[in-house]
Structure formats: structure tokens, C-alpha cells
Residue frames relative to the residue before (quaternion, step in Angstrom):
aa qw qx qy qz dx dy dz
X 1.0000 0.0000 0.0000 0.0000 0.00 0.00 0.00
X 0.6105 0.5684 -0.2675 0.4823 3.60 1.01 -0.94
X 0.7547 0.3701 -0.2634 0.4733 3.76 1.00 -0.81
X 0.5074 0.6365 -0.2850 0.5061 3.43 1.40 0.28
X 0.7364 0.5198 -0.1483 0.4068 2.93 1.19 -1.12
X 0.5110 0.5254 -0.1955 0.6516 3.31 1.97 -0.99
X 0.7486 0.3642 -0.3723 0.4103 3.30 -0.02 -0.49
X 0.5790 0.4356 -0.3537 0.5915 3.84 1.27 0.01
X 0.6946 0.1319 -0.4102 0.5761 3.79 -0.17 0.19
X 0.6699 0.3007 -0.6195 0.2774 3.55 0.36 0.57
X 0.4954 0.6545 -0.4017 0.4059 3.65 0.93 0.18
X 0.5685 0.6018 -0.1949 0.5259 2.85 1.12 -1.32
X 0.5418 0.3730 -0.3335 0.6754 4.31 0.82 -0.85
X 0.7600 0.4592 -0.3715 0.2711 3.68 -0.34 -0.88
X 0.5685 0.5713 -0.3144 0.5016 3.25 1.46 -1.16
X 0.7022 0.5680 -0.1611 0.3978 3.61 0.52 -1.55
X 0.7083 0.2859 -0.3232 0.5587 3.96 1.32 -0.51
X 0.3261 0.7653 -0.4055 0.3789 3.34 1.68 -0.17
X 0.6719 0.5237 -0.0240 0.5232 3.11 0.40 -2.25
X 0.7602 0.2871 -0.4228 0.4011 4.00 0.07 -0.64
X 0.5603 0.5911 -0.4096 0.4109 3.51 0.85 -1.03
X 0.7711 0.4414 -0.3030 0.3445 3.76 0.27 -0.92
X 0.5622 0.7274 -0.1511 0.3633 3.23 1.74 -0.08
X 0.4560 0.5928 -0.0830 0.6586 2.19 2.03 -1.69
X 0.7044 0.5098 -0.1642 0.4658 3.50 0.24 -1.39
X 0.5835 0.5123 -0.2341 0.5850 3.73 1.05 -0.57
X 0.8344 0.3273 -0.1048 0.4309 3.61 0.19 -1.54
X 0.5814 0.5699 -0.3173 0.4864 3.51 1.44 -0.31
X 0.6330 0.5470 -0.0621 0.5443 3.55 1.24 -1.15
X 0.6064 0.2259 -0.3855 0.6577 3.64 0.90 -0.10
X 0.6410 0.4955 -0.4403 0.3869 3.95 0.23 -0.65
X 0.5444 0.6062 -0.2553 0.5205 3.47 1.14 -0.44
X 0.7060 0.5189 -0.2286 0.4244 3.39 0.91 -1.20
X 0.6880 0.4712 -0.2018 0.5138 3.57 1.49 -1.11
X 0.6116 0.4233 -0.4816 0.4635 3.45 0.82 -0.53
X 0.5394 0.6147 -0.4156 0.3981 4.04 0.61 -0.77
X 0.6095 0.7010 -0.1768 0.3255 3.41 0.96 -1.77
X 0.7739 0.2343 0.0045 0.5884 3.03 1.05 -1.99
X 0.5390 0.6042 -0.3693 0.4561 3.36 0.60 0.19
X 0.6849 0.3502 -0.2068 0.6045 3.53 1.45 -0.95
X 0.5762 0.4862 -0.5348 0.3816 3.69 0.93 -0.23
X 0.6167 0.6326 -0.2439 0.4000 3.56 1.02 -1.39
């Protein structure tokens, strides 16, 4: 039961650095998108 249990909050971390990175990856990629944006309006 204990090795079940570890292996869920480690998934559960994995899921959770999963999930920030694509944010990152999300929030980095639109900031990118505006500097292109405003860079070509200019």
C-alpha cells in the first residue's frame, strides 16, 4: 500500500512540473509572439 502510495505523489510531482513547464512554454511563446508583433509594427 505504501509503494502505491509513493508512486502517486510521485506522479502527482511529475504531473505538477509537467503542467508548469507548459505554462512556462505557453507564456514564454506568446511573449515572444508580441515582441515579433511589435517589432514588425515599429
Amino acid at each position: 500500500m505504501s509503494e502505491n502510495n509513493g508512486f502517486k505523489s510521485f506522479f502527482i510531482r511529475g504531473l505538477i512540473i509537467i503542467m508548469t513547464a507548459i505554462v512556462f512554454l505557453f507564456m514564454g511563446g506568446a511573449l515572444t509572439l508580441g515582441i515579433l508583433s511589435v517589432t514588425n509594427k515599429v
